[in-house]
C-alpha positions as CSV (number, residue, x, y, z in Angstrom):
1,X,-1.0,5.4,10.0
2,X,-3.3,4.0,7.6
3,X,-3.2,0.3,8.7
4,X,-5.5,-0.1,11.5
5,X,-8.4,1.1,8.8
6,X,-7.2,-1.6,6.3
7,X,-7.3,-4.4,8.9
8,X,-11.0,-3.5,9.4
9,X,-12.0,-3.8,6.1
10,X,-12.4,-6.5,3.5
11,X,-9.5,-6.8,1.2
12,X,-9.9,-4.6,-1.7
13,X,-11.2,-1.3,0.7
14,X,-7.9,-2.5,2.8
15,X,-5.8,-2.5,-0.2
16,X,-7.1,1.0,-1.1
17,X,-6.7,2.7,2.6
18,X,-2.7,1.4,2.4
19,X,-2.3,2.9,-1.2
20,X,-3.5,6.1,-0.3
21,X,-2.0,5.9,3.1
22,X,1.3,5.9,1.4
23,X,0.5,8.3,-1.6
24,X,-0.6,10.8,1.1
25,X,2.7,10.2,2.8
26,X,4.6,11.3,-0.3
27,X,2.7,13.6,-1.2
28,X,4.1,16.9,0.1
29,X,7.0,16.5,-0.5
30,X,6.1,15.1,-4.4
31,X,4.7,18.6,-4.9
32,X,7.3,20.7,-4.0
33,X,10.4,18.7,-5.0
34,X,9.3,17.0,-8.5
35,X,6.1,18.2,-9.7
36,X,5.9,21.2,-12.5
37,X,3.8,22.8,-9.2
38,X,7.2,23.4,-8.0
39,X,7.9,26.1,-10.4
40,X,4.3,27.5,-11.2
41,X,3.9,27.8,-7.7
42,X,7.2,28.4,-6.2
43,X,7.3,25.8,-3.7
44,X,10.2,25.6,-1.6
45,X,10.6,22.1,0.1
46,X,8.9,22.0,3.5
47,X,6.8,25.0,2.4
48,X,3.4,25.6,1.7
49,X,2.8,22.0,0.9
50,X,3.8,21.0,4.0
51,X,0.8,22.9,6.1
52,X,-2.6,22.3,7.8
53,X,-4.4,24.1,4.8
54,X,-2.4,22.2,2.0
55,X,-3.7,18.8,4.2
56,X,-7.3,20.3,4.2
57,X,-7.1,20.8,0.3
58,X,-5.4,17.6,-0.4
59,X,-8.3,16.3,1.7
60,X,-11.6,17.8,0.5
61,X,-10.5,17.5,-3.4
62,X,-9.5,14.0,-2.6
63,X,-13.4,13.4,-0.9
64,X,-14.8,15.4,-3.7
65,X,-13.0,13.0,-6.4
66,X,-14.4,10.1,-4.6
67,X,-17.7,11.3,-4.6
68,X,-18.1,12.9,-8.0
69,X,-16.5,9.3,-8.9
70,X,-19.8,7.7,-6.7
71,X,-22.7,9.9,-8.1
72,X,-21.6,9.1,-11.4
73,X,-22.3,5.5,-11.3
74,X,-19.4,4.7,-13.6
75,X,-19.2,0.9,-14.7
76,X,-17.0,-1.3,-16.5
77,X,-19.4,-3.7,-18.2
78,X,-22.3,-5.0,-15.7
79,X,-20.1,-3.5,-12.5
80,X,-20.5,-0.8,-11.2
81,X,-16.9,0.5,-9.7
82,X,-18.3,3.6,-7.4
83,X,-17.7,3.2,-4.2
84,X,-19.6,3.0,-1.2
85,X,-19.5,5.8,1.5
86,X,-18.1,4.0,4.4
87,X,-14.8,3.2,1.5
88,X,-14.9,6.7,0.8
89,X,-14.8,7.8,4.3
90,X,-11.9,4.6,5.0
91,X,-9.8,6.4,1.4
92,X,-10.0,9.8,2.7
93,X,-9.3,9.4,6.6
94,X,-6.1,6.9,5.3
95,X,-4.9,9.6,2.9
96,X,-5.1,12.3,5.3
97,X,-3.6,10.1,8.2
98,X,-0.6,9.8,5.4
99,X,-0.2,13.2,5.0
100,X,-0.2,13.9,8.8
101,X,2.5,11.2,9.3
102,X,4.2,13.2,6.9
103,X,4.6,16.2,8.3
104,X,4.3,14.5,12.0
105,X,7.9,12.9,10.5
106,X,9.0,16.2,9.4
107,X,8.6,17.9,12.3
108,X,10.9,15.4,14.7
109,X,13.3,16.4,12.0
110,X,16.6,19.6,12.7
111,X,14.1,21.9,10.3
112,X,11.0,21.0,11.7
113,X,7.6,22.5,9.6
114,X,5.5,25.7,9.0
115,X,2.2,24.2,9.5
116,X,0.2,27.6,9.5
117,X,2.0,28.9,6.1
118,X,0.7,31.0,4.0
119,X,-0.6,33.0,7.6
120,X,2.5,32.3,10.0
121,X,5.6,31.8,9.1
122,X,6.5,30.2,13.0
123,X,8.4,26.3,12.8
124,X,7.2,23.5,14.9
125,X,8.9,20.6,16.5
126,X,7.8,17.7,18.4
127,X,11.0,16.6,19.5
128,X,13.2,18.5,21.8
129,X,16.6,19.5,20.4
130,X,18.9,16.9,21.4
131,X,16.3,14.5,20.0
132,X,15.8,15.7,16.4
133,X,17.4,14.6,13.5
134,X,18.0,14.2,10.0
135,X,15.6,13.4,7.4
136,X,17.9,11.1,6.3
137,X,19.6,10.3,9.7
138,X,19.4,7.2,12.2
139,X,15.7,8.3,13.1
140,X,14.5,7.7,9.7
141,X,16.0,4.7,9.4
142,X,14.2,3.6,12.8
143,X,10.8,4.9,11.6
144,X,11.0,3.5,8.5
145,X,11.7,0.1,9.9
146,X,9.0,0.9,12.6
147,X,6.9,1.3,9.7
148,X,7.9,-2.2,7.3
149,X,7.3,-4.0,10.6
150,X,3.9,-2.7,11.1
151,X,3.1,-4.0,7.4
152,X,4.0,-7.0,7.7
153,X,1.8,-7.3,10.6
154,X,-1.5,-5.6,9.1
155,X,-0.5,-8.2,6.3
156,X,-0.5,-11.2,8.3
157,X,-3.4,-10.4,10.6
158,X,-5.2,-10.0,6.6
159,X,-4.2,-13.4,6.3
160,X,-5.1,-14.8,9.0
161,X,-8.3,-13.2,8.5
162,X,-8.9,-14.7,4.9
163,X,-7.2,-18.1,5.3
164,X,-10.1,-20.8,5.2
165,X,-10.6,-22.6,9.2
């Protein structure tokens, strides 16, 4: 969901909003199924991690990072590697746009999500029954190929971009 802020952007801010597109996309799942978070916290896999207020954390500590990062004015040598705003913006949107994929994915899935947790404990779907399926199932395989495909085309519109006329 992160690609059509990489194609607007020059190639190392595009670079960035793809990375953290897809590190927001594993994310929920990476804290409740192998991070020591798992225990401390007792995260159960499409729990707590996988709601709107785990997104809005994820979010602002990810914005506030990036800024603390930018008011330091950290350098390595004579450059300066804080960014700007508008890459900070373009980093957070993609990283929360991968998160939302996530649990957009999880809930076309049998199980579907608890997007209120901790308040509600009420599942969601987007699909209607007959249309769910596994996470692991013939939809997944579709999406994910949905997904390479629409790489492959941020990747050569990049190109196309950057190749000398």
């Amino acid at each position: 969901m992160a690609l059509p802020i990489a194609v607007s952007r020059d190639p190392a801010v595009a670079a960035g909003c793809i990375w953290f597109g897809m590190v927001g996309g594993g994310l929920p799942d990476w804290l409740d199924l192998r991070s020591d978070f798992k225990t401390s916290l007792r995260l159960r896999h499409r729990g707590a991690s996988h709601s709107i207020f785990a997104l809005a954390i994820f979010v602002g500590l990810f914005y506030a990072g990036l800024s603390t990062l930018r008011q330091a004015e950290f350098r390595v040598g004579d450059v300066s590697i804080a960014p700007a705003d508008a890459t900070i913006w373009a980093w957070t949107v993609s990283i929360a746009l991968g998160v939302t994929s996530h649990l957009l994915s999880d809930a076309c899935t049998i199980s579907g999500v608890r997007p209120l947790l901790p308040l509600a404990d009420a599942r969601f779907w987007l699909l209607p029954k007959a249309l769910r399926g596994r996470s692991d199932g013939y939809l997944d395989t579709v999406f994910r190929a949905l997904a390479i495909t629409a790489l492959a085309f941020g990747v050569v519109v990049l190109a196309v971009r950057l190749a000398p006329l």
